[in-house]
KEKE-3310 file (N, C-alpha, C; in steps of 0.2 Angstrom, whole numbers, plus 5000, padded with zeros to 4 digits):
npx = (5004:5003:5009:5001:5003:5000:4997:5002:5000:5005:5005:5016:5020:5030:5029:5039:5039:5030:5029:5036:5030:5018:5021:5027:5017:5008:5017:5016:5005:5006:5005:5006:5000:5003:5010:5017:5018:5026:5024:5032:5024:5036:5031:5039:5044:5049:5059:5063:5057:5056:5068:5063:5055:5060:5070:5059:5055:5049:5048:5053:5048:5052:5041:5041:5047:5039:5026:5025:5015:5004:4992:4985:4994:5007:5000:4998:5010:5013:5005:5007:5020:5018:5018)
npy = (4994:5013:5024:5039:5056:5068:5085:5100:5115:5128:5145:5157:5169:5178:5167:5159:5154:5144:5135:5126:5114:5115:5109:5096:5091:5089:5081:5068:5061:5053:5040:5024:5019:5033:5048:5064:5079:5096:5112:5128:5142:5156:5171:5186:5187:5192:5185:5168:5160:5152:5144:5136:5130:5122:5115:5108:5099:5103:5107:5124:5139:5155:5171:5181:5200:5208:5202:5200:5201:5196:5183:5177:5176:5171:5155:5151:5152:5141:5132:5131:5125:5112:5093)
npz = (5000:4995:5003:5010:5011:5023:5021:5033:5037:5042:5045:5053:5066:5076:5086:5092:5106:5107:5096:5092:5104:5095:5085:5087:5093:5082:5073:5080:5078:5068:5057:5050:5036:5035:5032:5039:5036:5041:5038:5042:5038:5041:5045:5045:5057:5074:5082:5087:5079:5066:5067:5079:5076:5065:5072:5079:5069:5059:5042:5035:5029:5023:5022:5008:5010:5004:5005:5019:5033:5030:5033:5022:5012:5018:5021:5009:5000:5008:5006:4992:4992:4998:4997)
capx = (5000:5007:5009:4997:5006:4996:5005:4999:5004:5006:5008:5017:5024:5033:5026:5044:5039:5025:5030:5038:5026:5014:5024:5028:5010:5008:5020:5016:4998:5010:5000:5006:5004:5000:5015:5015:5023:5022:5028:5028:5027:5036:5028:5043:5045:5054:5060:5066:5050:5058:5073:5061:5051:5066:5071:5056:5054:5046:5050:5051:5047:5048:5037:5045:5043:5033:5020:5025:5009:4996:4992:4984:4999:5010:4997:4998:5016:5015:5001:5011:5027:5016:5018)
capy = (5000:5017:5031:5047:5063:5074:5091:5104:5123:5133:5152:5158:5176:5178:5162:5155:5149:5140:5133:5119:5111:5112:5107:5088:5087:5087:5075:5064:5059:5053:5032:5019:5021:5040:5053:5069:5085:5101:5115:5131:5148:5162:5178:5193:5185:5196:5181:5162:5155:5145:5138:5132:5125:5118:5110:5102:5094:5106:5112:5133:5144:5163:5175:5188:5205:5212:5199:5200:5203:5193:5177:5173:5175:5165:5150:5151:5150:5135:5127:5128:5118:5104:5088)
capz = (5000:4996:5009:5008:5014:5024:5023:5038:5033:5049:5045:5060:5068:5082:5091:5097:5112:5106:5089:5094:5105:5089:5078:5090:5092:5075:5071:5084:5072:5062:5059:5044:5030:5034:5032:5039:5032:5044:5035:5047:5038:5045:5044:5047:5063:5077:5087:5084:5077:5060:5069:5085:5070:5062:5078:5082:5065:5052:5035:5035:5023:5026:5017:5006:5012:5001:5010:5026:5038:5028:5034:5019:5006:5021:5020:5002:5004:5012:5001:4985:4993:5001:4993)
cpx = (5004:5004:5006:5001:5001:5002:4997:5005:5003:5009:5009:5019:5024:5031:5034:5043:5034:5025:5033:5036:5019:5016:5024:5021:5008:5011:5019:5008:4999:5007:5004:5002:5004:5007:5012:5020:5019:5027:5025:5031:5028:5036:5032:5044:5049:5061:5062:5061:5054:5063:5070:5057:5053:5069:5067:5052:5052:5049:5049:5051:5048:5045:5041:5042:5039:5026:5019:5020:5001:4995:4990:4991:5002:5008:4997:5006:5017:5012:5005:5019:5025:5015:5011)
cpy = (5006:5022:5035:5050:5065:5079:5095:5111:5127:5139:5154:5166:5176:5173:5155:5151:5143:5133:5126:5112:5108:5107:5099:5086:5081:5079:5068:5059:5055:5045:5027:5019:5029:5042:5061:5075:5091:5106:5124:5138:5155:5170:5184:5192:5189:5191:5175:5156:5150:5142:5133:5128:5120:5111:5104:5097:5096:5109:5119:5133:5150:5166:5180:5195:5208:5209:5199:5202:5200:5185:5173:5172:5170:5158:5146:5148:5143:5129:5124:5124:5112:5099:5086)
cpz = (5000:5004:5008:5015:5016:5025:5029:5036:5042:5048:5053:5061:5073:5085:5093:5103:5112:5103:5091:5097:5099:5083:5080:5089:5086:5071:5073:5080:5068:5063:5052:5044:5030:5035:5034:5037:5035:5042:5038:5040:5041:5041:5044:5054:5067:5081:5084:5081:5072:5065:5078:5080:5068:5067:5080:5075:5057:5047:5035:5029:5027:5020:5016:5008:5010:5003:5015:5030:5036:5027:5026:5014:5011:5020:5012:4997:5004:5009:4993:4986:4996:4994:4993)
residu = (UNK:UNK:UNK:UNK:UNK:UNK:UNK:UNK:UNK:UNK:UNK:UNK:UNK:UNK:UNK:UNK:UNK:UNK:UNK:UNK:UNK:UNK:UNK:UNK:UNK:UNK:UNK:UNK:UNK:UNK:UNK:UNK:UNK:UNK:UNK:UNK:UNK:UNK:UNK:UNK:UNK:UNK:UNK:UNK:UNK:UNK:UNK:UNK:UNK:UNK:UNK:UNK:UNK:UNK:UNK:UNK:UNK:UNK:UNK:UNK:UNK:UNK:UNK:UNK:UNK:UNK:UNK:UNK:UNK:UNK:UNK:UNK:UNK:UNK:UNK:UNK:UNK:UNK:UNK:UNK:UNK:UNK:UNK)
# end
Protein backbone atom coordinates (compact mmCIF):
# COMPACT_ATOMS: atom_id res chain seq x y z
CA UNK A 1 0.00 0.00 0.00
CA UNK A 2 1.36 3.38 -0.82
CA UNK A 3 1.83 6.13 1.75
CA UNK A 4 -0.70 9.48 1.69
CA UNK A 5 1.29 12.53 2.82
CA UNK A 6 -0.79 14.78 4.80
CA UNK A 7 0.91 18.21 4.69
CA UNK A 8 -0.17 20.72 7.52
CA UNK A 9 0.75 24.51 6.51
CA UNK A 10 1.19 26.65 9.83
CA UNK A 11 1.58 30.30 8.96
CA UNK A 12 3.39 31.65 12.08
CA UNK A 13 4.84 35.23 13.56
CA UNK A 14 6.56 35.65 16.43
CA UNK A 15 5.10 32.47 18.13
CA UNK A 16 8.78 30.98 19.34
CA UNK A 17 7.78 29.77 22.38
CA UNK A 18 5.07 27.92 21.12
CA UNK A 19 5.90 26.52 17.74
CA UNK A 20 7.56 23.84 18.77
CA UNK A 21 5.16 22.18 20.99
CA UNK A 22 2.88 22.39 17.84
CA UNK A 23 4.73 21.34 15.68
CA UNK A 24 5.67 17.60 17.92
CA UNK A 25 2.10 17.49 18.46
CA UNK A 26 1.56 17.46 15.07
CA UNK A 27 4.10 14.90 14.19
CA UNK A 28 3.13 12.72 16.85
CA UNK A 29 -0.34 11.76 14.38
CA UNK A 30 2.02 10.59 12.39
CA UNK A 31 0.06 6.43 11.75
CA UNK A 32 1.20 3.76 8.77
CA UNK A 33 0.86 4.21 5.96
CA UNK A 34 0.09 8.06 6.73
CA UNK A 35 2.97 10.56 6.49
CA UNK A 36 3.09 13.82 7.89
CA UNK A 37 4.67 16.99 6.39
CA UNK A 38 4.37 20.19 8.70
CA UNK A 39 5.70 23.05 6.96
CA UNK A 40 5.67 26.18 9.32
CA UNK A 41 5.46 29.62 7.62
CA UNK A 42 7.29 32.34 9.00
CA UNK A 43 5.50 35.63 8.71
CA UNK A 44 8.65 38.53 9.41
CA UNK A 45 8.96 37.10 12.67
CA UNK A 46 10.82 39.23 15.40
CA UNK A 47 12.03 36.13 17.42
CA UNK A 48 13.24 32.43 16.81
CA UNK A 49 10.05 30.99 15.36
CA UNK A 50 11.53 29.04 12.02
CA UNK A 51 14.58 27.56 13.85
CA UNK A 52 12.21 26.49 16.91
CA UNK A 53 10.20 25.04 13.96
CA UNK A 54 13.10 23.59 12.46
CA UNK A 55 14.11 22.05 15.69
CA UNK A 56 11.11 20.33 16.37
CA UNK A 57 10.75 18.81 12.92
CA UNK A 58 9.17 21.19 10.33
CA UNK A 59 10.09 22.47 6.95
CA UNK A 60 10.23 26.53 6.95
CA UNK A 61 9.43 28.89 4.60
CA UNK A 62 9.65 32.62 5.21
CA UNK A 63 7.49 35.06 3.49
CA UNK A 64 9.07 37.56 1.27
CA UNK A 65 8.59 41.01 2.50
CA UNK A 66 6.55 42.42 0.17
CA UNK A 67 3.90 39.86 1.91
CA UNK A 68 5.08 39.94 5.30
CA UNK A 69 1.88 40.51 7.69
CA UNK A 70 -0.87 38.62 5.66
CA UNK A 71 -1.60 35.39 6.87
CA UNK A 72 -3.28 34.62 3.83
CA UNK A 73 -0.10 35.07 1.30
CA UNK A 74 1.99 33.04 4.19
CA UNK A 75 -0.68 29.94 4.02
CA UNK A 76 -0.39 30.16 0.50
CA UNK A 77 3.17 29.93 0.72
CA UNK A 78 2.98 27.06 2.33
CA UNK A 79 0.22 25.41 0.27
CA UNK A 80 2.17 25.54 -2.95
CA UNK A 81 5.42 23.61 -1.47
CA UNK A 82 3.14 20.80 0.11
CA UNK A 83 3.65 17.64 -1.43
Amino acid sequence: MRARTVSVVIPARNAGASIGGVVRAILAQRRPPMEVEVIVVDDASKDDTAAEARAAGARTLVVPASGAGNPAAARNLGARAAR
